[in-house]
C-alpha positions as CSV (number, residue, x, y, z in Angstrom):
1,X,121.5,283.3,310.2
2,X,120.7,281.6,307.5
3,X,117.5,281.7,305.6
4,X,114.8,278.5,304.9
5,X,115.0,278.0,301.4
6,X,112.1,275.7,301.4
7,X,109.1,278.4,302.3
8,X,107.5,279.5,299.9
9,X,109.0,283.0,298.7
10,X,106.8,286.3,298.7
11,X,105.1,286.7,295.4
12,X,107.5,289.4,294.5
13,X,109.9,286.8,294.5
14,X,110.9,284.9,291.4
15,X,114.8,283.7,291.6
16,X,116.9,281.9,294.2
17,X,119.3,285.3,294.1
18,X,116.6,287.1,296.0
19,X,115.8,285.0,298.9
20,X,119.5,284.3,299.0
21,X,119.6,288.5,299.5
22,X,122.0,288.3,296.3
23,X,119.7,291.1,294.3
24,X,121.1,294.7,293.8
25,X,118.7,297.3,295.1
26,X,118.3,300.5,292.3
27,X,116.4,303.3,293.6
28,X,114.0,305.3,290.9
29,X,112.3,308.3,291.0
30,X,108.8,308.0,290.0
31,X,105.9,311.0,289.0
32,X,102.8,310.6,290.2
33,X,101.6,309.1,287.1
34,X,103.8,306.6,287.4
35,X,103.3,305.5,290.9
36,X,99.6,305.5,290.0
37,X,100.4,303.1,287.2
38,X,102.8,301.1,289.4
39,X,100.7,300.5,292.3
40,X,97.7,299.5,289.5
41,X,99.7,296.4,288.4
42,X,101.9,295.5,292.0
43,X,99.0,293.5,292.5
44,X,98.1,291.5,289.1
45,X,102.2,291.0,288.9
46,X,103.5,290.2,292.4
47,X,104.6,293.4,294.2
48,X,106.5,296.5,292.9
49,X,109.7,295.2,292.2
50,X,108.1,292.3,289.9
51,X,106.6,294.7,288.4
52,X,109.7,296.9,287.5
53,X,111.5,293.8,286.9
54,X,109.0,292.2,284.1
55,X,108.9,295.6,282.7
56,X,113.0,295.4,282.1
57,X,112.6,291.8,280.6
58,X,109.8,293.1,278.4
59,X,111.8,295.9,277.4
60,X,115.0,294.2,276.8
61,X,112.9,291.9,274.6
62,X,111.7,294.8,272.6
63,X,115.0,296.2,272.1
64,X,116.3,292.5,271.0
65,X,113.0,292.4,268.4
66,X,113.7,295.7,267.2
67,X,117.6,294.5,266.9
68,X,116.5,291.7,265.1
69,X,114.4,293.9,262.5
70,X,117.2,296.0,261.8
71,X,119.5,293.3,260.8
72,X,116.6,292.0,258.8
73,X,116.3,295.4,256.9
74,X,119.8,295.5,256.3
75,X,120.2,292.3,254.5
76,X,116.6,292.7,252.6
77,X,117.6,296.1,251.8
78,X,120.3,294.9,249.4
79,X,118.0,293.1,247.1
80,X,115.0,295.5,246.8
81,X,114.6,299.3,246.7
82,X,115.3,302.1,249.5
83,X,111.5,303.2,249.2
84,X,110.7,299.6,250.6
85,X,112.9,299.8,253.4
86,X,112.1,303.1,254.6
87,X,108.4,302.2,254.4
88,X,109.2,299.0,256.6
89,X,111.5,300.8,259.0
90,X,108.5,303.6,259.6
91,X,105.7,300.8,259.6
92,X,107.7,298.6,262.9
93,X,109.1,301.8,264.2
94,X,112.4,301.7,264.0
């Protein structure tokens, strides 16, 4: 049967790949803290799996900032002294 694409999706749903039930399903085990903090944004962000989902892409773009900082560190690390560097690397956490 195929699906109207022209309703309006859920809120948890932000791509064509899941209303076209194209989207992988991951199962993850949560504490109780977590489900407490979970079910505190499903609201603000959509549902629980736009939650999870916006916390990937905000993660990924952590790891790509952090990526970025090391190659930054690297090159700037060449021209002044190791003391500087480390100070940087401990100051963004890296």
């Amino acid at each position: 049967m195929a699906k109207d694409l022209k309703s309006q999706p859920s809120k948890d749903v932000a791509r064509p790949c899941y209303t076209l039930d194209m989207a992988g399903t991951t199962t993850v085990r949560l504490d109780d803290e977590d489900e407490a903090i979970l079910a505190l944004l499903a609201d603000e962000y959509g549902g629980r799996s736009s939650v999870i989902r916006h916390a990937l892409r905000a993660l990924a773009a952590e790891h790509q900032r952090k990526d970025g900082l090391r190659s930054f560190l690297d090159e700037w690390g060449e021209d002044v002294s190791d003391v500087e560097v480390a100070a940087m690397t401990e100051r963004f956490g890296l």
